[in-house]
DRENDO-1510 file (C-alpha; in Angstrom, 1 decimal, always signed):
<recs>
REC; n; res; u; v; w
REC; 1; UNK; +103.2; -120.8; -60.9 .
REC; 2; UNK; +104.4; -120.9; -64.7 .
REC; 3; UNK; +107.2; -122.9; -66.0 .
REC; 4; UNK; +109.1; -119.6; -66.5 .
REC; 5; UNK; +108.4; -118.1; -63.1 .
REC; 6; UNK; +110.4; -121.5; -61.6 .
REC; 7; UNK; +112.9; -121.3; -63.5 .
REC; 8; UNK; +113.7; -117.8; -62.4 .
REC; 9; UNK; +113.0; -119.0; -59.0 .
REC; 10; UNK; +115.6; -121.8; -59.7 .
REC; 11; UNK; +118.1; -118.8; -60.7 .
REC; 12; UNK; +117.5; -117.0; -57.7 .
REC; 13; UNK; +118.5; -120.0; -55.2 .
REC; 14; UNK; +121.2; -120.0; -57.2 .
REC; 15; UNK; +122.1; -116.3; -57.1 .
REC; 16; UNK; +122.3; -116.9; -53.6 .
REC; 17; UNK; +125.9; -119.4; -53.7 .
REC; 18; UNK; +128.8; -117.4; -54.2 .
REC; 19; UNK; +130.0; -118.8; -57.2 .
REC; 20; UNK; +131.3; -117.6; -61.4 .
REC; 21; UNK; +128.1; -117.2; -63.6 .
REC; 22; UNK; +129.8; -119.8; -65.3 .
REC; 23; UNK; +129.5; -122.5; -62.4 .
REC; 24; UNK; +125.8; -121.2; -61.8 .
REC; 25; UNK; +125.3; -121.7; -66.0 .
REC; 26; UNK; +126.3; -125.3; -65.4 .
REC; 27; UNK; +124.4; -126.2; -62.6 .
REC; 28; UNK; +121.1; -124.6; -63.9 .
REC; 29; UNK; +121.9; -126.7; -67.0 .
REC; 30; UNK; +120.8; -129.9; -65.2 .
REC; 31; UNK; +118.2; -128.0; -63.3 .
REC; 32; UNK; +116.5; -126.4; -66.1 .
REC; 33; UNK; +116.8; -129.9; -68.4 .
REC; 34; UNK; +114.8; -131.7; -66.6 .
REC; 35; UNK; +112.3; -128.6; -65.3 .
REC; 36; UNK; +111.5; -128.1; -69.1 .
REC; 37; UNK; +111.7; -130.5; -72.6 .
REC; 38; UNK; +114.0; -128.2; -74.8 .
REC; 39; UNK; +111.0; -128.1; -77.5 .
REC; 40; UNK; +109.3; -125.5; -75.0 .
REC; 41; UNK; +112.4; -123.6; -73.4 .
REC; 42; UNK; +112.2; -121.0; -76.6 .
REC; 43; UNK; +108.8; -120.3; -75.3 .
REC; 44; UNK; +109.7; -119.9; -71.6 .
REC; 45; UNK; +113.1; -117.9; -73.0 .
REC; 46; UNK; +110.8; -115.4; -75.1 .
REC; 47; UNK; +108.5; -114.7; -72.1 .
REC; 48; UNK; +111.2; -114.3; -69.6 .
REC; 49; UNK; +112.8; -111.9; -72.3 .
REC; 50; UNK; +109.5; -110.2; -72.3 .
REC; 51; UNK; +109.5; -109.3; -68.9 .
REC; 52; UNK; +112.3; -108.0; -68.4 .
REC; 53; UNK; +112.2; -104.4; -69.0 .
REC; 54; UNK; +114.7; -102.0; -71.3 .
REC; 55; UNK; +114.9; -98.9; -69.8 .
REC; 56; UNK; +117.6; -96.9; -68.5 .
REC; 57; UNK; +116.3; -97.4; -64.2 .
REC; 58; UNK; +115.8; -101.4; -64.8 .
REC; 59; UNK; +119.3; -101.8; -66.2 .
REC; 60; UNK; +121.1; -99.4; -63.8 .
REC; 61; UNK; +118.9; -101.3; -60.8 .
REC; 62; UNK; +120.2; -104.5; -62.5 .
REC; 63; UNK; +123.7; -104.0; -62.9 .
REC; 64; UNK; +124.0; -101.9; -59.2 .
REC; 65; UNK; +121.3; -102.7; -57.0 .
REC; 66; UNK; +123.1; -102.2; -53.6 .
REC; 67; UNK; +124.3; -98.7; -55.1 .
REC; 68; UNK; +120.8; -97.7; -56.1 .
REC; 69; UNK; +119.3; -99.1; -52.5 .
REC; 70; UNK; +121.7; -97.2; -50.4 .
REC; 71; UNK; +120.5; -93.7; -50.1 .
REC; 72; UNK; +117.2; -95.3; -49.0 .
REC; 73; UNK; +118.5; -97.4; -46.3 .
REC; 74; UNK; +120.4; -94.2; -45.6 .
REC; 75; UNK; +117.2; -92.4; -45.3 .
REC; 76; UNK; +115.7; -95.1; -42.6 .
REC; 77; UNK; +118.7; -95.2; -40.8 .
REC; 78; UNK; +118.5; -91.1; -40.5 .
REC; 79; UNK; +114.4; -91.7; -40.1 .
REC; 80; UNK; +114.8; -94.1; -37.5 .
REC; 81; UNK; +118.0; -92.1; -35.6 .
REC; 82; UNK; +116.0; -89.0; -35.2 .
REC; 83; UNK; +112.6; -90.6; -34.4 .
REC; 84; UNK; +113.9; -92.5; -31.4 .
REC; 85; UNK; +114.7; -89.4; -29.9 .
REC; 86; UNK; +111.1; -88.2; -29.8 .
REC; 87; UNK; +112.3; -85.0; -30.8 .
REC; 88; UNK; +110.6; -85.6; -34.5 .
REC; 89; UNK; +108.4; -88.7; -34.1 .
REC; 90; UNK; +107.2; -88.3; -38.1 .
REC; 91; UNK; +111.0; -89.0; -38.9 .
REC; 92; UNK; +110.0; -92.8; -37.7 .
REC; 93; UNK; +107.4; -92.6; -40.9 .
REC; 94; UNK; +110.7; -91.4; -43.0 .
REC; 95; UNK; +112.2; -95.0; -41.6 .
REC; 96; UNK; +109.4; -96.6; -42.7 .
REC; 97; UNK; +109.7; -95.8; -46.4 .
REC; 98; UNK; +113.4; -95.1; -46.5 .
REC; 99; UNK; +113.5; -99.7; -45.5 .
REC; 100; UNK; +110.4; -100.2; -47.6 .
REC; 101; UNK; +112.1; -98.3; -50.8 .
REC; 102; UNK; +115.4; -100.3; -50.2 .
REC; 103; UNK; +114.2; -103.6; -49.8 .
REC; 104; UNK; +112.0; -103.5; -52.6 .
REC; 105; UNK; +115.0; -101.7; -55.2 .
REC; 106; UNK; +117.1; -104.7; -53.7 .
REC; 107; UNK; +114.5; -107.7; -54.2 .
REC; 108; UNK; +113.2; -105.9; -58.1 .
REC; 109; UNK; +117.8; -105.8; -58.8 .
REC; 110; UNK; +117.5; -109.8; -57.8 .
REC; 111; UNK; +114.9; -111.0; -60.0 .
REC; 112; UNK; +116.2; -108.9; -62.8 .
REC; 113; UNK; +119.7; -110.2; -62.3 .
REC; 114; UNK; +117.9; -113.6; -61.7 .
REC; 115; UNK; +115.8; -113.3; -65.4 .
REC; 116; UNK; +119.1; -112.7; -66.9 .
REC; 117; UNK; +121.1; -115.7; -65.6 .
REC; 118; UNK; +117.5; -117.7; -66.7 .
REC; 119; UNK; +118.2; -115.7; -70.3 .
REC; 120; UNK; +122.2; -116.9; -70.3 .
REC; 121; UNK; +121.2; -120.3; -69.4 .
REC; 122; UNK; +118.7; -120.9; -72.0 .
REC; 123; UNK; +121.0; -119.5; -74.5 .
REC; 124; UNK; +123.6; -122.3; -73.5 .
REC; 125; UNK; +121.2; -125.0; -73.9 .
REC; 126; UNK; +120.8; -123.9; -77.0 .
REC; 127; UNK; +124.4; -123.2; -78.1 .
REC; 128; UNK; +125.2; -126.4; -77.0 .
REC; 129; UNK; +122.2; -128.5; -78.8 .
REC; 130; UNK; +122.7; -126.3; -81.9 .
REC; 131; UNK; +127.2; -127.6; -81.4 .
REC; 132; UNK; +127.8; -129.9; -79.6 .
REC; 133; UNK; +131.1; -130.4; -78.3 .
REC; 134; UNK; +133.1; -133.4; -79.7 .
REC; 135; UNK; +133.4; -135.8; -76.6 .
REC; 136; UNK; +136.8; -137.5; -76.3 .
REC; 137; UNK; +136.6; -141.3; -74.9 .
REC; 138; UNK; +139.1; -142.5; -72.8 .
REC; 139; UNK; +140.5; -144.8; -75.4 .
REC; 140; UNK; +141.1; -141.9; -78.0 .
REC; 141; UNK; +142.6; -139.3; -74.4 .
REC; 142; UNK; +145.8; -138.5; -75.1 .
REC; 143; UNK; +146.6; -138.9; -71.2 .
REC; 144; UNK; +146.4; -142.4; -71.5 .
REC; 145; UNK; +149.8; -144.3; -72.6 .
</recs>
């Protein structure tokens, strides 16, 4: 497994706590920091950019993969409904690939969503190397008296 195939792995663990992007950012910060010296994250960054691909089905899967699933878990639900009755046996082959079809648009809409958080994540490494943010000491806080 490649450095940038963990990392998305990492994401999706993460994808799976119900959380802000910014809370996941933060925690993959730490995660990712230690996976990979920040000499090499451009690398991983550029081939995780490169995989991802720019067309109009991998965005719309991306952005709405439970919208684009439906009508084929719709179609297996039908498939398997009229199968059971034996009336149409070959409508169990329709459930079949109507379950295949939405699993598989589901699981390709979380590693895409996954390669994007990895994407985000890199690119706030690297904001925050390039400026860092002024730390404030506790002598200098102005909650202290």
């Amino acid at each position: 497994m490649t450095i940038a195939e963990q990392l998305i792995r990492m994401a999706e663990d993460e994808l799976t706590e119900y959380s802000t992007d910014a809370r996941k950012i933060e925690k993959l910060r730490r995660k990712f920091s230690f996976a990979v010296p920040y000499p090499k994250q451009g690398a991983v960054r550029e081939a995780v950019a490169a995989s991802i691909p720019d067309n109009f089905v991998a965005k719309l899967v991306e952005e709405n993969r439970q919208t684009v699933a439906l009508p084929f878990w719709g179609i297996g639900g039908l498939g398997l409904l009229l199968g059971i009755s034996w009336q149409q046996p070959l409508d169990l082959i329709a459930t079949g690939v109507g379950f295949y079809l939405a699993f598989q648009v589901q699981k390709w809409g979380w590693e895409l969503e996954a390669k994007r958080l990895v994407l985000k994540t890199l690119d706030d490494i690297d904001a925050s190397v390039k400026n860092p943010a002024p730390e404030t000491s506790p002598e200098t806080s102005p909650e202290t008296p």
